[in-house]
C-alpha positions as CSV (number, residue, x, y, z in Angstrom):
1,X,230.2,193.2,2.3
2,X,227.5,191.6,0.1
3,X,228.2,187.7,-1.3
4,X,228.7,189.1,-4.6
5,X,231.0,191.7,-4.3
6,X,233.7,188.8,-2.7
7,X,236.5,188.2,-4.6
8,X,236.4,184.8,-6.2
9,X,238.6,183.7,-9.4
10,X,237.3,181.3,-12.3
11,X,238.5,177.8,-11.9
12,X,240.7,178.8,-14.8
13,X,242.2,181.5,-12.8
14,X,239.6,184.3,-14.5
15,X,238.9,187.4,-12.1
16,X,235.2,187.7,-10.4
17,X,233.5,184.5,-10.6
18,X,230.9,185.9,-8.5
19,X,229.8,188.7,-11.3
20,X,227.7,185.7,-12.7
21,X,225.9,185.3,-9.4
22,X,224.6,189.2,-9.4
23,X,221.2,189.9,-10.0
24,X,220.6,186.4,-10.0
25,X,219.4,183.6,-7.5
26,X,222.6,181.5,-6.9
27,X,222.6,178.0,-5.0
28,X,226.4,177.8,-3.8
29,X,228.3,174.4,-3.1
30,X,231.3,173.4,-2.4
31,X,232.1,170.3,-4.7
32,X,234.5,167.2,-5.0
33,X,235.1,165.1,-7.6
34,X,235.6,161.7,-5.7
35,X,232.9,161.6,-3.0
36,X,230.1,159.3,-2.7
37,X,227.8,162.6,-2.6
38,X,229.7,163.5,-6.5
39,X,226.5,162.0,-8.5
40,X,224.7,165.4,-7.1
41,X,226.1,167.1,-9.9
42,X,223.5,165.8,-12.2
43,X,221.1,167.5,-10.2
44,X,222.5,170.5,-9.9
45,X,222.9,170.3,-13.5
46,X,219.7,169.7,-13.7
47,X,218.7,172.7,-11.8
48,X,221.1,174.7,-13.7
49,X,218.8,173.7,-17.1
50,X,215.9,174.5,-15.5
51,X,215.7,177.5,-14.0
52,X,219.0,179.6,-15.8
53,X,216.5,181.2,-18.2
54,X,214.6,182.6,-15.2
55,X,217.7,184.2,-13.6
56,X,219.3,181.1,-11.5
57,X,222.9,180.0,-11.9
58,X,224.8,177.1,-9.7
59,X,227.8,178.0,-8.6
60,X,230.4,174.8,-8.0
61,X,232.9,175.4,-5.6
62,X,235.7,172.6,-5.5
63,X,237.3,171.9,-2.0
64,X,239.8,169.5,-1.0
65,X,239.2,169.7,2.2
66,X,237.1,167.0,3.3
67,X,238.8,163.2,2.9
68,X,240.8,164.9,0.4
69,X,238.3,164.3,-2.4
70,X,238.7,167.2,-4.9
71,X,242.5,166.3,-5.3
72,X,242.8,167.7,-9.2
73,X,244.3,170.5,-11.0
74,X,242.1,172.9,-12.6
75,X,242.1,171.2,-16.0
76,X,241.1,168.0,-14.4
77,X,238.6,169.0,-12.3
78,X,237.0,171.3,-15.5
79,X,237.6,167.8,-17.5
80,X,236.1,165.4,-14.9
81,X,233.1,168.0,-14.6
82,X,232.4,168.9,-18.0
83,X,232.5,164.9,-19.6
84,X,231.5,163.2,-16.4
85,X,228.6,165.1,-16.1
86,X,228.0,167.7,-18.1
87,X,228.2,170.8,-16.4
88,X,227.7,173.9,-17.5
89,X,227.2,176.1,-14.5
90,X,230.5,178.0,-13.2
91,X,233.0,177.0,-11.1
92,X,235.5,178.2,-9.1
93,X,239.2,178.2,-8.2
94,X,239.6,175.7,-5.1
95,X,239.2,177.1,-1.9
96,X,239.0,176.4,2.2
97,X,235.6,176.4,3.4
98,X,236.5,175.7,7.0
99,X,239.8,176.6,9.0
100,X,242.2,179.4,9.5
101,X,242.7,179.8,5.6
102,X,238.9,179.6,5.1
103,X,237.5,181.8,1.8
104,X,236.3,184.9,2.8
105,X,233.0,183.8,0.9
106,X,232.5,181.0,3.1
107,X,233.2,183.7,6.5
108,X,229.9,184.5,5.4
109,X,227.9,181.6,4.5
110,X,228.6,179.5,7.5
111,X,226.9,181.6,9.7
112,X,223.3,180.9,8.0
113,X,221.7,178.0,9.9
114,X,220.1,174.9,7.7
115,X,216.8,173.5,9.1
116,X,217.8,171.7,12.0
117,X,219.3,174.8,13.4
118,X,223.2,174.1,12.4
119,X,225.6,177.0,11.4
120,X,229.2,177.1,11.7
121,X,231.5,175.2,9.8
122,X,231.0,173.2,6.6
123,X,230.3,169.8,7.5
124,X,230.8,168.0,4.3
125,X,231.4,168.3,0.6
126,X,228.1,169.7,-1.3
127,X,227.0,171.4,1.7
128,X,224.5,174.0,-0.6
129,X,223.5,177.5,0.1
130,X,221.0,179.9,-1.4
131,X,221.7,183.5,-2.4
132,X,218.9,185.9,-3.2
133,X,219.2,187.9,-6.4
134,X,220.4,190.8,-3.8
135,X,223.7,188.4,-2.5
136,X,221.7,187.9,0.6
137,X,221.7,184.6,2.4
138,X,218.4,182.7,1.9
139,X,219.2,179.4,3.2
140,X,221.3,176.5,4.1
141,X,221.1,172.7,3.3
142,X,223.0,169.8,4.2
143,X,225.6,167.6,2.4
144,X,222.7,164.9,2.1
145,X,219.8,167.0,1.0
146,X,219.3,166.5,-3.0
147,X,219.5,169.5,-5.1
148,X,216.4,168.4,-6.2
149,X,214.5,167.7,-2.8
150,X,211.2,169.1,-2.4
151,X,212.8,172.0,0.4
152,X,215.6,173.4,-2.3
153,X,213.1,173.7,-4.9
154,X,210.8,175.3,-3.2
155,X,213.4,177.7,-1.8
156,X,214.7,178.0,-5.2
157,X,211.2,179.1,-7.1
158,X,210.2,181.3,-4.1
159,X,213.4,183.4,-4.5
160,X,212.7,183.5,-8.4
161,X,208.8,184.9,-7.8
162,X,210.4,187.3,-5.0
């Protein structure tokens, strides 16, 4: 099954998240609201400004699951993101990344390796993957690399040319 044919609702409970992620290059990551890695939204938002008019969307994915940090409802997670920091890339319904009940999604993703070889479960919150405009599997980054460090946007603006 290709990423983008998973089934994934809206953080407002809307069917097929991932339809915005077809035909275009998609960095995944699963989000929280209260964790000391939460100012990366601005640069995801960031990326999301720059390169959405060349076929690139972010796609948040909120997760509890790590020091209990994404804690919200819907509303307030859509209400923390959206005046906190601005966001305007989608978002979807809070899932498991790791564990028995993890999101069929993330079945797939963890077994890409990041650059220092690691693959298996989700170490962190804003652990980021790269889809190709295909749902393939480009690459893996760590919870600490920035959205906008030198590796992602490379990755990023060689999928776009590809």
């Amino acid at each position: 099954m290709n990423t983008t044919d998973v089934t994934l609702s809206t953080l407002d409970g809307s069917p097929d998240v991932m339809a915005a992620a077809r035909d275009k290059v998609t960095l995944v990551v699963n989000v929280a609201s209260k964790c000391g890695l939460t100012p990366q939204y601005t640069q995801l938002e960031e990326l999301q400004e720059r390169y959405s008019g060349r076929g690139f969307t972010v796609l948040g994915v909120p997760c509890n699951q790590f020091g209990e940090q994404e804690p919200g409802s819907p509303d307030e997670i859509a209400t923390f993101c959206s005046t906190t920091y601005g966001v305007s890339f989608p978002l979807s319904e809070k899932v498991d990344v790791n564990g028995e009940g993890r999101h069929p999604l993330y079945s797939q993703l963890v077994e890409t390796e990041d650059a220092e070889g690691h693959s298996g479960d989700i170490r962190w919150n804003f652990e980021k993957f790269l889809l190709g405009r295909d749902g393939s599997i480009l690459a893996r980054f760590d919870p600490m690399t920035s959205p906008d460090d030198a590796a992602v946007i490379a990755a990023i603006e060689a999928a776009l040319e590809a």
